[in-house]
N, C-alpha and C positions, 0 to 999 in steps of 0.2 A: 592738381596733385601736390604742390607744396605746402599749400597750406592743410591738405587732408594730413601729409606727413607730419606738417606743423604740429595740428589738433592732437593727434597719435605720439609726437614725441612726449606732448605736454602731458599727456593722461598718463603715461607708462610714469613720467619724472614723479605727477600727484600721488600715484599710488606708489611709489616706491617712496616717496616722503612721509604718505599716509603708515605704510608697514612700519616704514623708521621709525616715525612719533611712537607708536604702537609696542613695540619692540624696547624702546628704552622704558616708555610709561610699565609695563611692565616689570620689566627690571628694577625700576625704580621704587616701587613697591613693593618686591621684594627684599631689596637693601634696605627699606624702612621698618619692615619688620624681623631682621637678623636674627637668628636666636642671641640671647644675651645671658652669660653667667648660665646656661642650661636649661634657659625659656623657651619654646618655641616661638616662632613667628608663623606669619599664614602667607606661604606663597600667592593665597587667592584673594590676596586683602583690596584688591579694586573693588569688586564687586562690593566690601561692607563700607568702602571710603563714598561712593556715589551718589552725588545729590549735599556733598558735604560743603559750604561757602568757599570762597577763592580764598580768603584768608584763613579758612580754619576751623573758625568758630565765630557762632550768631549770637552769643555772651560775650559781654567786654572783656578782656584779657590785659594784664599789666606784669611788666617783672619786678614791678615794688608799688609799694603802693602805702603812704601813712596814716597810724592809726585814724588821725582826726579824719582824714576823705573817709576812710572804709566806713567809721562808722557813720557818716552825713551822707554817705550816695548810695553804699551797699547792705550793710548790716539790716537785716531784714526785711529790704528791699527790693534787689535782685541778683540773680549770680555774680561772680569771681573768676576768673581763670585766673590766679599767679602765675606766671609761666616760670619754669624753675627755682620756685620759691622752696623746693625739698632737694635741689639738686645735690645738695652738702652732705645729705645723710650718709651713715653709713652701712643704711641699710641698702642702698641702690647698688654696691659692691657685694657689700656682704651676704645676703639672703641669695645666695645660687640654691638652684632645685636640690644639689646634694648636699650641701648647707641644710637647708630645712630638712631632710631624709634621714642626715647622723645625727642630728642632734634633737629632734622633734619631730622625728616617722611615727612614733606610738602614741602623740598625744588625741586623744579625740576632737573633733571639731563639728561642730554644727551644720550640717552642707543638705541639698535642695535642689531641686531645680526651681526656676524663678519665681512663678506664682507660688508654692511649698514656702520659699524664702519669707516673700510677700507675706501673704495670709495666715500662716502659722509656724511663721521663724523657722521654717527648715522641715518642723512636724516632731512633735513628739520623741522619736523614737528614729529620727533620720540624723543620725551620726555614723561618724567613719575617724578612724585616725586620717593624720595627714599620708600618711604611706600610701591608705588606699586610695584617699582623695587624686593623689598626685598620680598614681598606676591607671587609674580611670580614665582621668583624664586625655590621656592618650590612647583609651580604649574606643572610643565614641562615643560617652556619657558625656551629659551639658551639665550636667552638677555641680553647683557652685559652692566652695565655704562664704559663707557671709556672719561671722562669729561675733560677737558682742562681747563675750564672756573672756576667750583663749587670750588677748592680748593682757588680760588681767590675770593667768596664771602662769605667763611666759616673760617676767620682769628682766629675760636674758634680751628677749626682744623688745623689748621698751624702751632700752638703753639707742636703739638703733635708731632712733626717730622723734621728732616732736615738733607740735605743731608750730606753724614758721607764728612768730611775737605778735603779729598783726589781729591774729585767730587766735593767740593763746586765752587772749583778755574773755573772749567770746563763748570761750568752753572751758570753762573750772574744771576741774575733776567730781567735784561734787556736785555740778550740775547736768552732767554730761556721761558717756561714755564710749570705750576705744572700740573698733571696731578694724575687723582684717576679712579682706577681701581677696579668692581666691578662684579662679577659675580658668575652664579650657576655653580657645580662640572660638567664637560664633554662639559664647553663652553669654549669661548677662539676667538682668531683671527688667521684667515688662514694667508700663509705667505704674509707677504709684507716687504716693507725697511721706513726708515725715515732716519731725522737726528740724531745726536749721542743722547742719553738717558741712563738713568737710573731708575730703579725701584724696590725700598724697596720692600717686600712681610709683612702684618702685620697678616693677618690669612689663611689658606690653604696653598695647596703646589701648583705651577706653572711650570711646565715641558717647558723648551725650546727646539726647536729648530734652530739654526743658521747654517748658509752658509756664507762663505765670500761674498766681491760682485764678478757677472760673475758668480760663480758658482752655477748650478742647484740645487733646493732644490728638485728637485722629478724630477730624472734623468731618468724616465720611461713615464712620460710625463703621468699618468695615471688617473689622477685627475684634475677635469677642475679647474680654480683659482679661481672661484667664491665658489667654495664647499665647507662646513663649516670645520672645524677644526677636526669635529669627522670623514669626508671622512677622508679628513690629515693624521690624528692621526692611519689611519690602514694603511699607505704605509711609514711613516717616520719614520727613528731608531735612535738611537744615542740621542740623548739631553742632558741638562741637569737642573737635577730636584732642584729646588730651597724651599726652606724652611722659615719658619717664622724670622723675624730679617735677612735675606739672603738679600743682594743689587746686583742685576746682572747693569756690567754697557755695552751697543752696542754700538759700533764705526757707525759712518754714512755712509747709502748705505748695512749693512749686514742686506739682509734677515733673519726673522725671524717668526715662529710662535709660537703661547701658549697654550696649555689645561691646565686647571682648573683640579686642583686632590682635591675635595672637596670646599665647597664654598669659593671664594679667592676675599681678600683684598688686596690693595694693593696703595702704589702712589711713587709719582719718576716727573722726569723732563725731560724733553723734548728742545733740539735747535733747530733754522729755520735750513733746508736743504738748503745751498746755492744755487741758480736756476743756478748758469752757470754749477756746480758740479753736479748736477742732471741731469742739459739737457743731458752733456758731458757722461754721466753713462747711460742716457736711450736711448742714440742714440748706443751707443756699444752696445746693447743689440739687440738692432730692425736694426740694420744691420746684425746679426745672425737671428735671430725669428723676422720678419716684423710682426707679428699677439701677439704679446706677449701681455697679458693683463695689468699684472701687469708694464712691460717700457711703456705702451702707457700710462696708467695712469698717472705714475711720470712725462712723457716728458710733459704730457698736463698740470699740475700742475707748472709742473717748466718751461714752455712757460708763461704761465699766470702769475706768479712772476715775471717773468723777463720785460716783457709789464710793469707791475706796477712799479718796481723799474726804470726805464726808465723814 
């Protein structure tokens, strides 16, 4: 009988340990994603953090890093996490939700949901000011802004931000362009590649996932490519999660997707994808998978670049 009471005290102590761990892990997740400056956060954010490394992130990560290493180990080779390499800005204060609503609620913006984003920059005909973008948002739309253009006619915001001296070399203005990124908690862009970029995070957190190029990002083939991020986001592991003041920089051609862990801001810069580099990358591809959506996409893109520069 002692030791049965023994057995029975120990299981009541594990599972009252277990509940504890449970109970704070929760909480602590919650405190991770606070709302900030009038952002939301996502009280459910275990669920999008799972499967994510003990440290973080499955990309190297530095809080400095000089020019000569970046460009001998990284620059077109493989990802970056800076870890508060934008923490200075003053857009990470300045840009609250009602910030953006008095001063830039009427401007139009480019917005989509993911694959829309992806395959035809948003569409056509798929604009919203920011007013609505941001009213939706908390309606249950996953519409994302992903704008090219807005950072180029809002030079009130430009002043807010720049790229940390490392990346500056890497993106001229004239080779490149700015890019602002906006969306609700559990949206985001399914995988696709581009040319090399980078991207500040100014509010929420932004889970990556990356692949080199050639390499499968969903090696079970079990998700169509058109599916949003949230399919994604229940067969991809590994990432790595990015944080406010955080600058992740991608090498051109690495697949990549994103989910949103609470509302996230964000901008960064973007180079043209050379079209002979593109074709050359999307034709290895579709000589493996002749039916691949995402290289038929790139080839027809980087066909049609190449026609133009001609």
């Amino acid at each position: 009988m002692p030791r049965k009471r023994a057995r029975q005290s120990h299981n009541k102590w594990w599972w009252a340990a277990a509940a504890a761990v449970a109970v704070v892990g929760r909480l602590a997740a919650r405190q991770k994603v606070a709302p900030r400056n009038g952002w939301r956060g996502d009280d459910g954010a275990a669920d999008l953090l799972r499967g994510l490394p003990p440290n973080g992130c499955d990309v190297d990560a530095a809080a400095a890093i000089s020019l000569r290493d970046f460009e001998a180990e990284y620059r077109g080779k493989k990802p970056l996490l800076l870890r508060g390499a934008a923490a200075h800005w003053p857009a990470l204060e300045k840009w609250t939700r009602a910030y953006l609503l008095e001063h830039f609620g009427d401007r139009a913006a480019n917005v989509g949901t993911g694959s829309d984003i992806i395959y035809a920059g948003g569409g056509a005909a798929n604009h919203a000011t920011l007013r609505d973008l941001l009213r939706n948002m908390r309606n249950g739309s996953d519409a994302v802004a992903f704008d090219a253009r807005l950072l180029g006619t809002l030079p009130e915001l430009a002043r807010d931000f720049a790229a940390p001296p490392v990346l500056a070399r890497a993106f001229p203005a004239a080779a490149s362009y700015g890019l602002l990124s906006l969306g609700p908690s559990r949206s985001g862009l399914p995988p696709h590649a581009h040319g090399e970029a980078w991207l500040g995070l100014v509010s929420g957190r932004k889970r990556w996932f990356l692949r080199a190029p050639g390499a499968a990002i969903d090696e079970e083939g079990s998700v169509h490519p058109l599916a949003s991020i949230r399919d994604w986001a229940a067969v991809l592991r590994g990432g790595c999660l990015q944080a406010p003041g955080d600058v992740l920089y991608v090498p051109r051609g690495w697949t990549h997707a994103t989910l949103n862990v609470g509302e996230a801001l964000a901008v960064g810069a973007q180079a043209q994808w050379p079209a002979a580099d593109r074709l050359r990358r999307a034709r290895a591809v579709l000589a493996r998978v002749p039916d691949d959506v995402r290289a038929l996409h790139s080839f027809g893109v980087a066909a049609a670049g190449a026609e133009i520069n001609q």
